[in-house]
C-alpha positions as CSV (number, residue, x, y, z in Angstrom):
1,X,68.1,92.1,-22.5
2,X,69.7,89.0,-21.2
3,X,67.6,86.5,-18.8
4,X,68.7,83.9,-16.7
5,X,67.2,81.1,-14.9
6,X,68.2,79.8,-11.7
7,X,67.3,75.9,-11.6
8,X,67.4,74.6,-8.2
9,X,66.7,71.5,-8.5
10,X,66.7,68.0,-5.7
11,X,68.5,65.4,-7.7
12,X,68.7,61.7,-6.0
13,X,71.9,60.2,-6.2
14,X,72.6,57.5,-8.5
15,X,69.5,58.1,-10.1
16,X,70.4,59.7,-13.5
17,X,67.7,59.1,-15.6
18,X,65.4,60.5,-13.2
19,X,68.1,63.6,-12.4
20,X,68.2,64.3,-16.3
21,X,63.9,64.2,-16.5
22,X,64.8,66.7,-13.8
23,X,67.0,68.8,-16.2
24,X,64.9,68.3,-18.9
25,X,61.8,69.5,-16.8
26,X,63.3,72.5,-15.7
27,X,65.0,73.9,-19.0
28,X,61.8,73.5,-20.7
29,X,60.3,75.4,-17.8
30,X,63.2,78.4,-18.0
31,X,62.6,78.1,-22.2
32,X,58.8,78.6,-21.6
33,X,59.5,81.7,-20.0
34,X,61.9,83.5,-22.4
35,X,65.5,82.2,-20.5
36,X,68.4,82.7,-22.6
37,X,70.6,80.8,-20.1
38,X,69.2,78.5,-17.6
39,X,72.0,77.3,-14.6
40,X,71.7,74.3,-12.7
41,X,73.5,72.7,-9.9
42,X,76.8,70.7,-9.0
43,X,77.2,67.2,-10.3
44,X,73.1,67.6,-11.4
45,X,73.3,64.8,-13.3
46,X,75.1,62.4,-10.9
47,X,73.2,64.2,-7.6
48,X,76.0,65.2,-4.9
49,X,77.6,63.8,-3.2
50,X,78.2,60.7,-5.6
51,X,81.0,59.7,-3.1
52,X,82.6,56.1,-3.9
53,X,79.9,55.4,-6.8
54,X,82.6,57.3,-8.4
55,X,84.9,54.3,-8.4
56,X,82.8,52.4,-10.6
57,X,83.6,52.9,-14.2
58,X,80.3,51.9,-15.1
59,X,78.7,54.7,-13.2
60,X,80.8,57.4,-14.8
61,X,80.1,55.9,-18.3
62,X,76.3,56.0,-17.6
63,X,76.4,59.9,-16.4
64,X,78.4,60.9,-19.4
65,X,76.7,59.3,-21.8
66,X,73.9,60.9,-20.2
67,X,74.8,64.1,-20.9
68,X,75.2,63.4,-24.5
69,X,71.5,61.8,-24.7
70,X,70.7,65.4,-22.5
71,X,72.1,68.3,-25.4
72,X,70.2,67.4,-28.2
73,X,66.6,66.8,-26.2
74,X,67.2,70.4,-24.5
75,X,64.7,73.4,-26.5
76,X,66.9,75.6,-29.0
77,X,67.4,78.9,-27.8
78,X,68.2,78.5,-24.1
79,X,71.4,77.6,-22.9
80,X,72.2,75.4,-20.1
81,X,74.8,74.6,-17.6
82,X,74.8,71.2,-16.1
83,X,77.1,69.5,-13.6
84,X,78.2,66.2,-14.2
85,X,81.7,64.2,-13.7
86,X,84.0,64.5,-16.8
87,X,86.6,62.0,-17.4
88,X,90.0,62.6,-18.6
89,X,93.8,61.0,-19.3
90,X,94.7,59.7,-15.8
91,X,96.8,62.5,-13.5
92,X,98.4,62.0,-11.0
93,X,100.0,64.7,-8.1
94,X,98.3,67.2,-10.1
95,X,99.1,70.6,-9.1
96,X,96.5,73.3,-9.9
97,X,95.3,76.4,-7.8
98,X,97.7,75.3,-5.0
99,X,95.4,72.2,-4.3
100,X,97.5,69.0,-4.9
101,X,95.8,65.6,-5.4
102,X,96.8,62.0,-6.8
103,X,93.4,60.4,-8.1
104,X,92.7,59.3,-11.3
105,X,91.4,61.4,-14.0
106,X,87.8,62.5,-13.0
107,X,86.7,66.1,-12.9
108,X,83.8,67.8,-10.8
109,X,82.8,69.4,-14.4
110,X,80.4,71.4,-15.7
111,X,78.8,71.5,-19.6
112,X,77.3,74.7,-21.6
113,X,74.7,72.7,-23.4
114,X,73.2,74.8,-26.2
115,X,71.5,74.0,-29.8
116,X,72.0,70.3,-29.4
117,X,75.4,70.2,-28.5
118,X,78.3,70.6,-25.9
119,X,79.8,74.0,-26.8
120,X,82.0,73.5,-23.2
121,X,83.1,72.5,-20.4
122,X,84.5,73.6,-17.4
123,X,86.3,71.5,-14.5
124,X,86.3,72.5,-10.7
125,X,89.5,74.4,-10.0
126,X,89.4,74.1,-5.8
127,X,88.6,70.8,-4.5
128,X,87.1,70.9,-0.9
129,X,88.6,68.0,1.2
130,X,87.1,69.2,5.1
131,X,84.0,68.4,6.8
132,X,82.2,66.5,5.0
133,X,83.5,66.9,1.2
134,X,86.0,64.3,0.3
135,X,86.7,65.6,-3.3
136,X,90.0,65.1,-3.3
137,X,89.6,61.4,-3.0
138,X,87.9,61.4,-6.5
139,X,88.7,64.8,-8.7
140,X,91.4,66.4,-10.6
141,X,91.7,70.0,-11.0
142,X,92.1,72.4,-13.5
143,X,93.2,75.9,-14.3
144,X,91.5,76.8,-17.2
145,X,88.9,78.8,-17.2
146,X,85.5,78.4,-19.4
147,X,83.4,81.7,-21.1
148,X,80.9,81.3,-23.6
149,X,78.8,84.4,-25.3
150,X,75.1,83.2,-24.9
151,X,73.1,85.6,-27.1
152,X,76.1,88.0,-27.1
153,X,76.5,88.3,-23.3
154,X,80.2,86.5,-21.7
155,X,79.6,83.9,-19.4
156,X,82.0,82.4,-17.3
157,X,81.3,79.0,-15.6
158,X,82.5,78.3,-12.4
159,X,81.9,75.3,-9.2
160,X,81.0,75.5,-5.7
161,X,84.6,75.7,-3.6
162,X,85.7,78.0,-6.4
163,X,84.1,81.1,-4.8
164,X,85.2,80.8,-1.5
165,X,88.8,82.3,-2.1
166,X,90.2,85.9,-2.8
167,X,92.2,84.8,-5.6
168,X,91.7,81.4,-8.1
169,X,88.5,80.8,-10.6
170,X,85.9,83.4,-10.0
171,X,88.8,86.2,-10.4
172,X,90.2,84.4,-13.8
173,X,87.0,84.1,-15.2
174,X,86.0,87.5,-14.5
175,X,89.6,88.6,-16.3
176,X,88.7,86.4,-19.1
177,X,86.0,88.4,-20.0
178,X,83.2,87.0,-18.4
179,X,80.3,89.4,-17.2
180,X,78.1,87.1,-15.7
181,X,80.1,84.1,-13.5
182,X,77.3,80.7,-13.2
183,X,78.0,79.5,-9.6
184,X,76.8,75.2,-9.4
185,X,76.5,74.3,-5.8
186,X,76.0,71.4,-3.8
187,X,76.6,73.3,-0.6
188,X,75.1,72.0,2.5
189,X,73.1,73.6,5.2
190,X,73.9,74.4,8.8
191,X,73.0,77.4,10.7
192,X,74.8,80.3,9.8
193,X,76.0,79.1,6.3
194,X,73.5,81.4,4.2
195,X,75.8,84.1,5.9
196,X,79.1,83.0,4.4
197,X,78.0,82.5,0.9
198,X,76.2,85.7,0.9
199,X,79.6,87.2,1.9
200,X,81.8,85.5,-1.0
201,X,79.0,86.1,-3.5
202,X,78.4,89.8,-2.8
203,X,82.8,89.9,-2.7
204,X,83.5,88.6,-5.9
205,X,80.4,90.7,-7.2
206,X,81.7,93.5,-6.5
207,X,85.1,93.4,-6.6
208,X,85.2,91.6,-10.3
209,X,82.2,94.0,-11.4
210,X,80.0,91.0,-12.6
211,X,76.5,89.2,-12.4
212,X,77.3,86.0,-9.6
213,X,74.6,83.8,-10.5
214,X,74.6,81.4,-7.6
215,X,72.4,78.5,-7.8
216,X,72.5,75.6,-5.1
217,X,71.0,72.3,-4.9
218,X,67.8,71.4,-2.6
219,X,67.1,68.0,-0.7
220,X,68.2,65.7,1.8
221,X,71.0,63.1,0.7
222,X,71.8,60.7,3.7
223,X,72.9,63.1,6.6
224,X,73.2,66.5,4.6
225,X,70.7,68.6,3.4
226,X,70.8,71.3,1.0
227,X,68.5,74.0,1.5
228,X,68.4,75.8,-2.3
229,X,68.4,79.3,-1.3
230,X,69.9,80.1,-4.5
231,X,70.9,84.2,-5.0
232,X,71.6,86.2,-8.4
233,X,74.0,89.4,-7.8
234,X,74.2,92.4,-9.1
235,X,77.8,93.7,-10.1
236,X,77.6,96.0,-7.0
237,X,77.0,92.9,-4.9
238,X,73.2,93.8,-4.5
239,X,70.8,90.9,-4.6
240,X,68.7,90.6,-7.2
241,X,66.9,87.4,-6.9
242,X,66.6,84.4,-4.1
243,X,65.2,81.1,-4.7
244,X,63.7,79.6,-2.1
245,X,64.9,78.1,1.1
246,X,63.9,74.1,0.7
247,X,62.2,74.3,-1.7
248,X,62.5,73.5,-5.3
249,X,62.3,76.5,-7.0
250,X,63.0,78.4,-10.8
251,X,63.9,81.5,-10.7
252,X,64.4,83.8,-13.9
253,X,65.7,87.4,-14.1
254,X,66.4,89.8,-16.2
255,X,69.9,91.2,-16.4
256,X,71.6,93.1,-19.1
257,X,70.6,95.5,-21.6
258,X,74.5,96.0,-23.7
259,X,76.3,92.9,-23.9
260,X,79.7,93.3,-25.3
261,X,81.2,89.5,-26.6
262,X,84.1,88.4,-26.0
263,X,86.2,87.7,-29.3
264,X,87.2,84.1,-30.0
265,X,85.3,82.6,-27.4
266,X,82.6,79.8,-28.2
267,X,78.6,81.7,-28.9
268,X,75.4,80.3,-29.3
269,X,72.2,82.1,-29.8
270,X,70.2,83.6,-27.1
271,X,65.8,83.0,-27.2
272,X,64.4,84.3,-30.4
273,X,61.0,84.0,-30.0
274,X,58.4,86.3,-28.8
275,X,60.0,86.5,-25.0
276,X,57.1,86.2,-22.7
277,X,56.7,89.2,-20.0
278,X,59.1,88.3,-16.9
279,X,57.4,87.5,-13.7
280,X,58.2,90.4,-11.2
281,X,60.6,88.7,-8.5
282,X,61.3,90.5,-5.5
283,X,64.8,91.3,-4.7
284,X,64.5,90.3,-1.3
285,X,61.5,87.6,-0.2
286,X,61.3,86.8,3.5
287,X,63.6,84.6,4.7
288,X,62.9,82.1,7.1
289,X,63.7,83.0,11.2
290,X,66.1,80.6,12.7
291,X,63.9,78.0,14.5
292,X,62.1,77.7,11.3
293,X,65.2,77.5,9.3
294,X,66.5,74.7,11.5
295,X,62.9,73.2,11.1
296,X,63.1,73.1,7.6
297,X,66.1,71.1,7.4
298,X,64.9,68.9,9.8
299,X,61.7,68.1,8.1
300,X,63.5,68.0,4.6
301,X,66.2,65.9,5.4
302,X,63.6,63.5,6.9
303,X,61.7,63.0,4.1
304,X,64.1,63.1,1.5
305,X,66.4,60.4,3.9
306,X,62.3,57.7,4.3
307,X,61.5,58.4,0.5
308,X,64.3,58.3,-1.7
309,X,64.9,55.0,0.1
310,X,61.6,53.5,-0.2
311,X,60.0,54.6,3.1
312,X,56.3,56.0,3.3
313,X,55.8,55.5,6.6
314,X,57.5,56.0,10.3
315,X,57.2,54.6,13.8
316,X,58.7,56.1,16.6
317,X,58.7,55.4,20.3
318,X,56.4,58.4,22.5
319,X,57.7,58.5,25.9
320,X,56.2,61.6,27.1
321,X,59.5,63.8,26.6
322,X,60.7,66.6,24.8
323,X,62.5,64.7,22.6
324,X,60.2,62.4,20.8
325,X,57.5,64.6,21.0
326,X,59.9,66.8,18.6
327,X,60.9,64.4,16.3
328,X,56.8,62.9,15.6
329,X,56.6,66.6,15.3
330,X,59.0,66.7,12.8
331,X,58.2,63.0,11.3
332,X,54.3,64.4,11.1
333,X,55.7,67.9,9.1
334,X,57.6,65.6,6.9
335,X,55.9,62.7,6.2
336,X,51.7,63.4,7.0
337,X,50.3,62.9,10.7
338,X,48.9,59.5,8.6
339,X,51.9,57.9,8.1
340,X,53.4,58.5,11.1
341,X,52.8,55.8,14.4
342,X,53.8,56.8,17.6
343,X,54.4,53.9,20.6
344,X,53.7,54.2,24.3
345,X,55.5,51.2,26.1
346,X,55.0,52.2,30.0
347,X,57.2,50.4,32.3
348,X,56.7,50.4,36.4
349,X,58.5,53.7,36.8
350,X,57.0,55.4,34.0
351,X,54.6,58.8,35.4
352,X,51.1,58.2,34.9
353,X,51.7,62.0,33.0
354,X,54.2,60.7,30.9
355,X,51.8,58.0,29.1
356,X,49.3,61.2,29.1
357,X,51.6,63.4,27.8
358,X,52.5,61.3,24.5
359,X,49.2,60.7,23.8
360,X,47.8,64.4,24.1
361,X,51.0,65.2,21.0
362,X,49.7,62.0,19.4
363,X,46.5,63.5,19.3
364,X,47.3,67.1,18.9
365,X,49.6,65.6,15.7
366,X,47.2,63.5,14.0
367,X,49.2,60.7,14.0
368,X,48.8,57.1,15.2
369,X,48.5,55.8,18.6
370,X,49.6,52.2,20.1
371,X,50.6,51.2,23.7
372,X,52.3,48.4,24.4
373,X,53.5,47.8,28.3
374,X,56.9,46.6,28.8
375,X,56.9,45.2,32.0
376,X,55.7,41.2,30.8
377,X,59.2,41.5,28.9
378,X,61.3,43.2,32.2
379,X,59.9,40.5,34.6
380,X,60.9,37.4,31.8
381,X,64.1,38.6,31.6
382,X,64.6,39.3,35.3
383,X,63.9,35.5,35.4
384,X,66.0,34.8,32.9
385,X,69.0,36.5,34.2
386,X,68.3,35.7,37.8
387,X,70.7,32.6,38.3
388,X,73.6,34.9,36.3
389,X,73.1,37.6,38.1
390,X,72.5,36.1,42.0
391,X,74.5,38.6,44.6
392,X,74.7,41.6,42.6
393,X,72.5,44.5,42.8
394,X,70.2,46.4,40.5
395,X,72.6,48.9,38.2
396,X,72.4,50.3,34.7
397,X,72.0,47.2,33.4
398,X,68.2,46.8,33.9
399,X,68.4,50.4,32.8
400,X,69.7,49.3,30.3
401,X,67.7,46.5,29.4
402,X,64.4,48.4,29.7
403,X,65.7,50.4,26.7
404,X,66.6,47.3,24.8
405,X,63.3,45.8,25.5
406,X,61.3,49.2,23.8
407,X,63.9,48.6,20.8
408,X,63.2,45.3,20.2
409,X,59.1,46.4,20.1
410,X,60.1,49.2,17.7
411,X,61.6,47.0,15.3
412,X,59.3,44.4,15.3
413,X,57.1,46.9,14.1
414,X,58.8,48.4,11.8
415,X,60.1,44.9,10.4
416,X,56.1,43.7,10.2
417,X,54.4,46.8,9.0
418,X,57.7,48.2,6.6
419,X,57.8,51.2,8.9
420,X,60.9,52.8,9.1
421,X,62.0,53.4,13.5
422,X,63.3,57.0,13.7
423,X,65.1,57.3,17.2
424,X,64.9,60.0,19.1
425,X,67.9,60.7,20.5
426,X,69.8,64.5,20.3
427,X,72.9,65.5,20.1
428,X,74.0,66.5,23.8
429,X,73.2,62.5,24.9
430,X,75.3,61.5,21.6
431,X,77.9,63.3,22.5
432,X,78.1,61.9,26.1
433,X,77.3,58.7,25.5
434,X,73.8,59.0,27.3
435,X,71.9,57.0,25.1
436,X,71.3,52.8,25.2
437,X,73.3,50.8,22.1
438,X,70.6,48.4,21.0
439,X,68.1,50.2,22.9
440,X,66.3,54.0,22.5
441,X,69.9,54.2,19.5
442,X,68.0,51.3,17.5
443,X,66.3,52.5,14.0
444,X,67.0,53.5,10.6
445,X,67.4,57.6,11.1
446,X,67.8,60.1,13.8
447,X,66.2,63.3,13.3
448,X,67.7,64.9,16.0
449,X,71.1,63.6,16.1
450,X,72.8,67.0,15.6
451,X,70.1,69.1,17.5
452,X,71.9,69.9,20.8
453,X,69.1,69.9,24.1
454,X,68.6,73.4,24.8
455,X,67.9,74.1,20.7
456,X,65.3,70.9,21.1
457,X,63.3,73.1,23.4
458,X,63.7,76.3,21.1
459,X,62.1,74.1,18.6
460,X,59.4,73.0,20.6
461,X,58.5,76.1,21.4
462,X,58.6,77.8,18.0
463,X,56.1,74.8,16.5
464,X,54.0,75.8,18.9
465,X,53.2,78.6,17.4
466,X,52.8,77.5,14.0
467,X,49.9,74.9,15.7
468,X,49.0,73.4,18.9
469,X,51.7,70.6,18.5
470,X,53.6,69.5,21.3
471,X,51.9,69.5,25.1
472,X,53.0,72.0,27.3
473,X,53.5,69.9,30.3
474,X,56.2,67.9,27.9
475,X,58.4,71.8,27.4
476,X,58.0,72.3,31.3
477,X,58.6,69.1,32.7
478,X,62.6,68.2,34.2
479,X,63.8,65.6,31.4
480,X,63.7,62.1,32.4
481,X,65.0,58.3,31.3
482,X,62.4,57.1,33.6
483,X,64.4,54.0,34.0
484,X,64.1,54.2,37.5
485,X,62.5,55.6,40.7
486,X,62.7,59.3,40.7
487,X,65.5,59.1,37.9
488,X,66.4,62.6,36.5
489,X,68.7,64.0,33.7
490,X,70.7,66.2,36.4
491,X,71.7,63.4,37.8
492,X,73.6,62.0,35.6
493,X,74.7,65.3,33.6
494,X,75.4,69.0,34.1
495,X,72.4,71.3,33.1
496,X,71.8,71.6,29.5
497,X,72.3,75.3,29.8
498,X,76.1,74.3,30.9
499,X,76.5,70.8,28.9
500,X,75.7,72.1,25.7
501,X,78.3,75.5,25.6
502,X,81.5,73.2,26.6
503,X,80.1,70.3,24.2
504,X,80.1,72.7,21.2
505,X,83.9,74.2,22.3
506,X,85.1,71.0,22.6
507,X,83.5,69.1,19.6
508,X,82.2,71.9,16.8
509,X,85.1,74.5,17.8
510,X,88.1,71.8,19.0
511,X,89.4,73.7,21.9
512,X,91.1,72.1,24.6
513,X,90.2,71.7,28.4
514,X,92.2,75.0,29.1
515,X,90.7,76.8,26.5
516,X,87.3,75.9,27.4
517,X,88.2,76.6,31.4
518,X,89.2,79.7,30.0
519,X,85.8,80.8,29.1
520,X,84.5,80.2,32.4
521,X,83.5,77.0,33.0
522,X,84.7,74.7,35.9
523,X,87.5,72.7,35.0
524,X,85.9,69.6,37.2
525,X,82.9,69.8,35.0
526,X,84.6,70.3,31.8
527,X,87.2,67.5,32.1
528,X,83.9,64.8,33.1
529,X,82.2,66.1,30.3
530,X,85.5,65.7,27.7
531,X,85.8,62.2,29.2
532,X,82.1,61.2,28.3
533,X,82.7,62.3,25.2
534,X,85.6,60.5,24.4
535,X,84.6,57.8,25.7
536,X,81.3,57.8,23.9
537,X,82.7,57.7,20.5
538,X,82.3,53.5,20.1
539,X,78.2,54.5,20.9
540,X,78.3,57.2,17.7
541,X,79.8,55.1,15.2
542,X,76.9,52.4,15.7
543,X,74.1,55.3,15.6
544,X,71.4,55.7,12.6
545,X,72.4,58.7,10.6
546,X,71.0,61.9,11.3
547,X,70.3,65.3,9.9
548,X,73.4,67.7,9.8
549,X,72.4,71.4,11.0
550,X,75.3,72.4,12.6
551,X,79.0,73.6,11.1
552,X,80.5,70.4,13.0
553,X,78.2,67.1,13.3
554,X,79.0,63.6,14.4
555,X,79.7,61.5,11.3
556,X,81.7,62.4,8.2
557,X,82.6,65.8,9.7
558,X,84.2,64.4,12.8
559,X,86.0,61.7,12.8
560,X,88.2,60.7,16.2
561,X,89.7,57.4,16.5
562,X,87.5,54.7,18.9
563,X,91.3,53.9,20.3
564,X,92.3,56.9,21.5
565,X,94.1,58.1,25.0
566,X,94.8,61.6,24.6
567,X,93.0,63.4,27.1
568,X,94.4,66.7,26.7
């Protein structure tokens, strides 16, 4: 009998004293319970991604010398693998599983830790250089392949990026011998992912004839979030085991019953005490429905994003609308209804059922309640500007400033009570530039900046029925500025219903104007709404990060030039 553990862990970055307590926690945990391998995740000592902290040599020394302090401490009898960043001779135009790259000599590695030592080490053989990896900035690659008989049984050790291709790593390590592959992952979440890496898994499962032990990393680091949902497979490309989805989680199976070593390879003993009786796991727990997937993230990436940098507590302007009545939803999920203050700053043109309607979800949340009118500030600085601006009319501007005038409350707050200002703002009005710089953009982290308008109102309506959450008259209600008389959403912008499909052809699936007419939109509309987004992109570089939940978001996985005139 062979048993594995899956470790899915939620390392901070930078922090890898507190990463290895992590390690250390968890192989204890998977020794406890009879493991003769325990896996962990990508770059577990380091946390992922690491990004420029890799530059510093200082910071490389620190993670490997880590990792030497880490072998010896680990219980005898279970073997670990543990990512962290190797360092080697310095390469340069290094050629290696047809990925070319000219950095100096680092390596996305991982370590077979075992008895007190480092009985091996793998290095990452595909390098991921899209969305938002940037591995090829840092890493070298490597062809060779790593397989080490734990307690008789060949295992191969592979990275991440290295099972999403037909041929390269997985396949080599399989021919080498290997029966069961270890999988380290930093992979982030957006909808639809679990679906691809289920696919790859379940391929190279089958095809190779060997154990994929997939294990993924959990928590939010700045905009991504990982969401764990770690999987063990079966040589037929069955699932065996799931961790959890957000959630840390151990998960240990039982796998073989005949290993056959491989000859000349490295071996370290398996467990050798009296193995404990294996918890039953089911082969395959619920998963969660896509609203509360999406949730998940959301509330994940929010509190990982206010913790790990010091923040206990949130404030975030109510106005009555959909959207900040989802993100104190979220904000309350994440952080407790306690910490969490919500504002009410009425101008003249807010509805009297607007100032109602924030605090009925204050209420209905538990969380904090505070109005503060805006209109002393709107009439000083209509006095202020009133020589400046003698002879021309009432615009955007005064839009414009009423916004500014709610962000400057917010941050007072959060300056004097060390609460950090979520904004509120989703992905549709970040895309078209339908949002204030300075104004409702202010704060420190933007839940819903890649949560497009119509999946806002999915959202609501799903956390409805978890509790009594967000006001009904706040779903049913047109959307509103309120920044003037009778001001609606329509008429500035196409309905949601239409916005949102030509927003995610043009930015998540780049098509063109044509293509996107092609799919049955009017071009008029389409070419207004490509200009607004273009346009826009000065707005988004200046906006708090956000949560990623979608394949393409604004940020590190898009990134257009602010000088730009083609149009298409």
């Amino acid at each position: 009998m062979f048993r594995v553990a899956m470790a899915q862990i939620n390392p901070t970055v930078g922090d890898i004293e507190g990463n290895v307590a992590r390690v250390l926690g968890a192989w204890e945990a998977a020794a406890a319970q009879g493991a003769d391998l325990v896996v962990f995740t990508e770059l577990t000592i380091t946390g992922y991604p690491p990004e420029d902290l890799l530059l510093k040599p200082e910071f490389v020394q620190a993670n490997v010398e880590a990792l030497q302090r880490l072998a010896p401490q680990g219980p005898s009898g279970t073997a670990a693998v543990v990512g962290y960043v190797a360092r080697g001779d310095d390469r340069t135009d290094t050629e290696r599983w047809d990925v070319t790259v000219s950095v100096k000599g680092l390596s996305n590695a991982a370590a077979v830790l075992a008895d007190g030592e480092v009985v091996g080490t793998y290095n990452k053989g595909r390098l991921p250089n899209y969305g938002p990896f940037d591995e090829a900035r840092y890493f070298v690659t490597d062809d060779e392949v790593l397989v080490v008989n734990v307690a008789g049984v060949p295992v191969g050790v592979t990275i991440c990026e290295d099972l999403w291709t037909d041929e390269g790593p997985v396949a080599a390590t399989a021919a080498a011998g290997a029966r069961v592959v270890a999988n380290l992952n930093a992979s982030p979440y957006h909808r639809g992912k679990r679906d691809e890496r289920e696919r790859w898994a379940r391929h190279h499962a089958s095809w190779e004839g060997v154990y994929v032990v997939y294990v993924n990393q959990v928590g939010g680091q700045d905009e991504l979030v990982f969401d764990g949902d770690s999987m063990l497979l079966d040589p037929k490309g069955g699932v065996l085991a799931r961790g959890a989805q957000f959630e840390a989680d151990l998960v240990v199976v039982d796998l073989l019953e005949d290993p056959a070593p491989v000859v000349g390879v490295p071996s370290v003993e398996g467990f050798t005490g009296d193995r404990p009786p294996l918890e039953v796991v089911p082969a395959e727990p619920p998963r969660l429905e896509p609203p509360a997937e999406v949730w998940g993230a959301l509330v994940l990436g929010t509190r990982d994003y206010c913790r790990k940098n010091g923040f206990g507590t949130a404030v975030i302007g109510l106005s009555g609308g959909i959207d900040s009545a989802v993100t104190a939803a979220v904000a309350a999920d994440a952080l407790g209804p306690d910490n969490v203050l919500g504002v009410g700053m009425p101008s003249p043109y807010s509805s009297d059922h607007s100032l109602a309607d924030a605090e009925e979800l204050a209420r209905l949340l538990g969380v904090g309640w505070e109005v503060v009118p805006i209109e002393p500030a709107m009439g000083a600085f209509d006095g202020m500007l009133a020589g400046l601006f003698e002879g021309r009319d009432p615009d955007v501007t005064e839009e414009n400033v009423q916004a500014r005038i709610r962000g400057v409350i917010l941050m007072a707050i959060s300056n004097k009570f060390g609460r950090i200002l979520l904004t509120t703002g989703n992905k549709s009005e970040m895309a078209v530039g339908y949002a204030t710089l300075y104004g409702d953009m202010a704060g420190g982290y933007a839940v819903l900046k890649d949560v497009p308008k119509v999946l806002v109102y999915e959202l609501a309506e799903w956390r409805n029925t978890v509790s009594a959450a967000i006001p009904v008259n706040t779903i049913t209600k047109p959307p509103s500025a309120e920044l003037r008389p009778d001001q609606f959403d329509s008429d500035s912008l196409p309905p949601y219903e239409v916005l949102d499909p030509i927003l995610e052809a043009y930015v998540e699936d780049d098509l063109g104007v044509e293509e996107i007419v092609a799919l049955g939109f009017d071009e008029a509309v389409v070419r207004r709404v490509v200009g607004l987004v273009d346009r826009a992109e000065y707005k988004r570089r200046q906006s708090a990060p956000g949560v990623k939940i979608t394949d393409k978001a604004f940020g590190r996985d898009r990134r257009v030039p602010i000088t730009n005139r083609w149009r298409g």
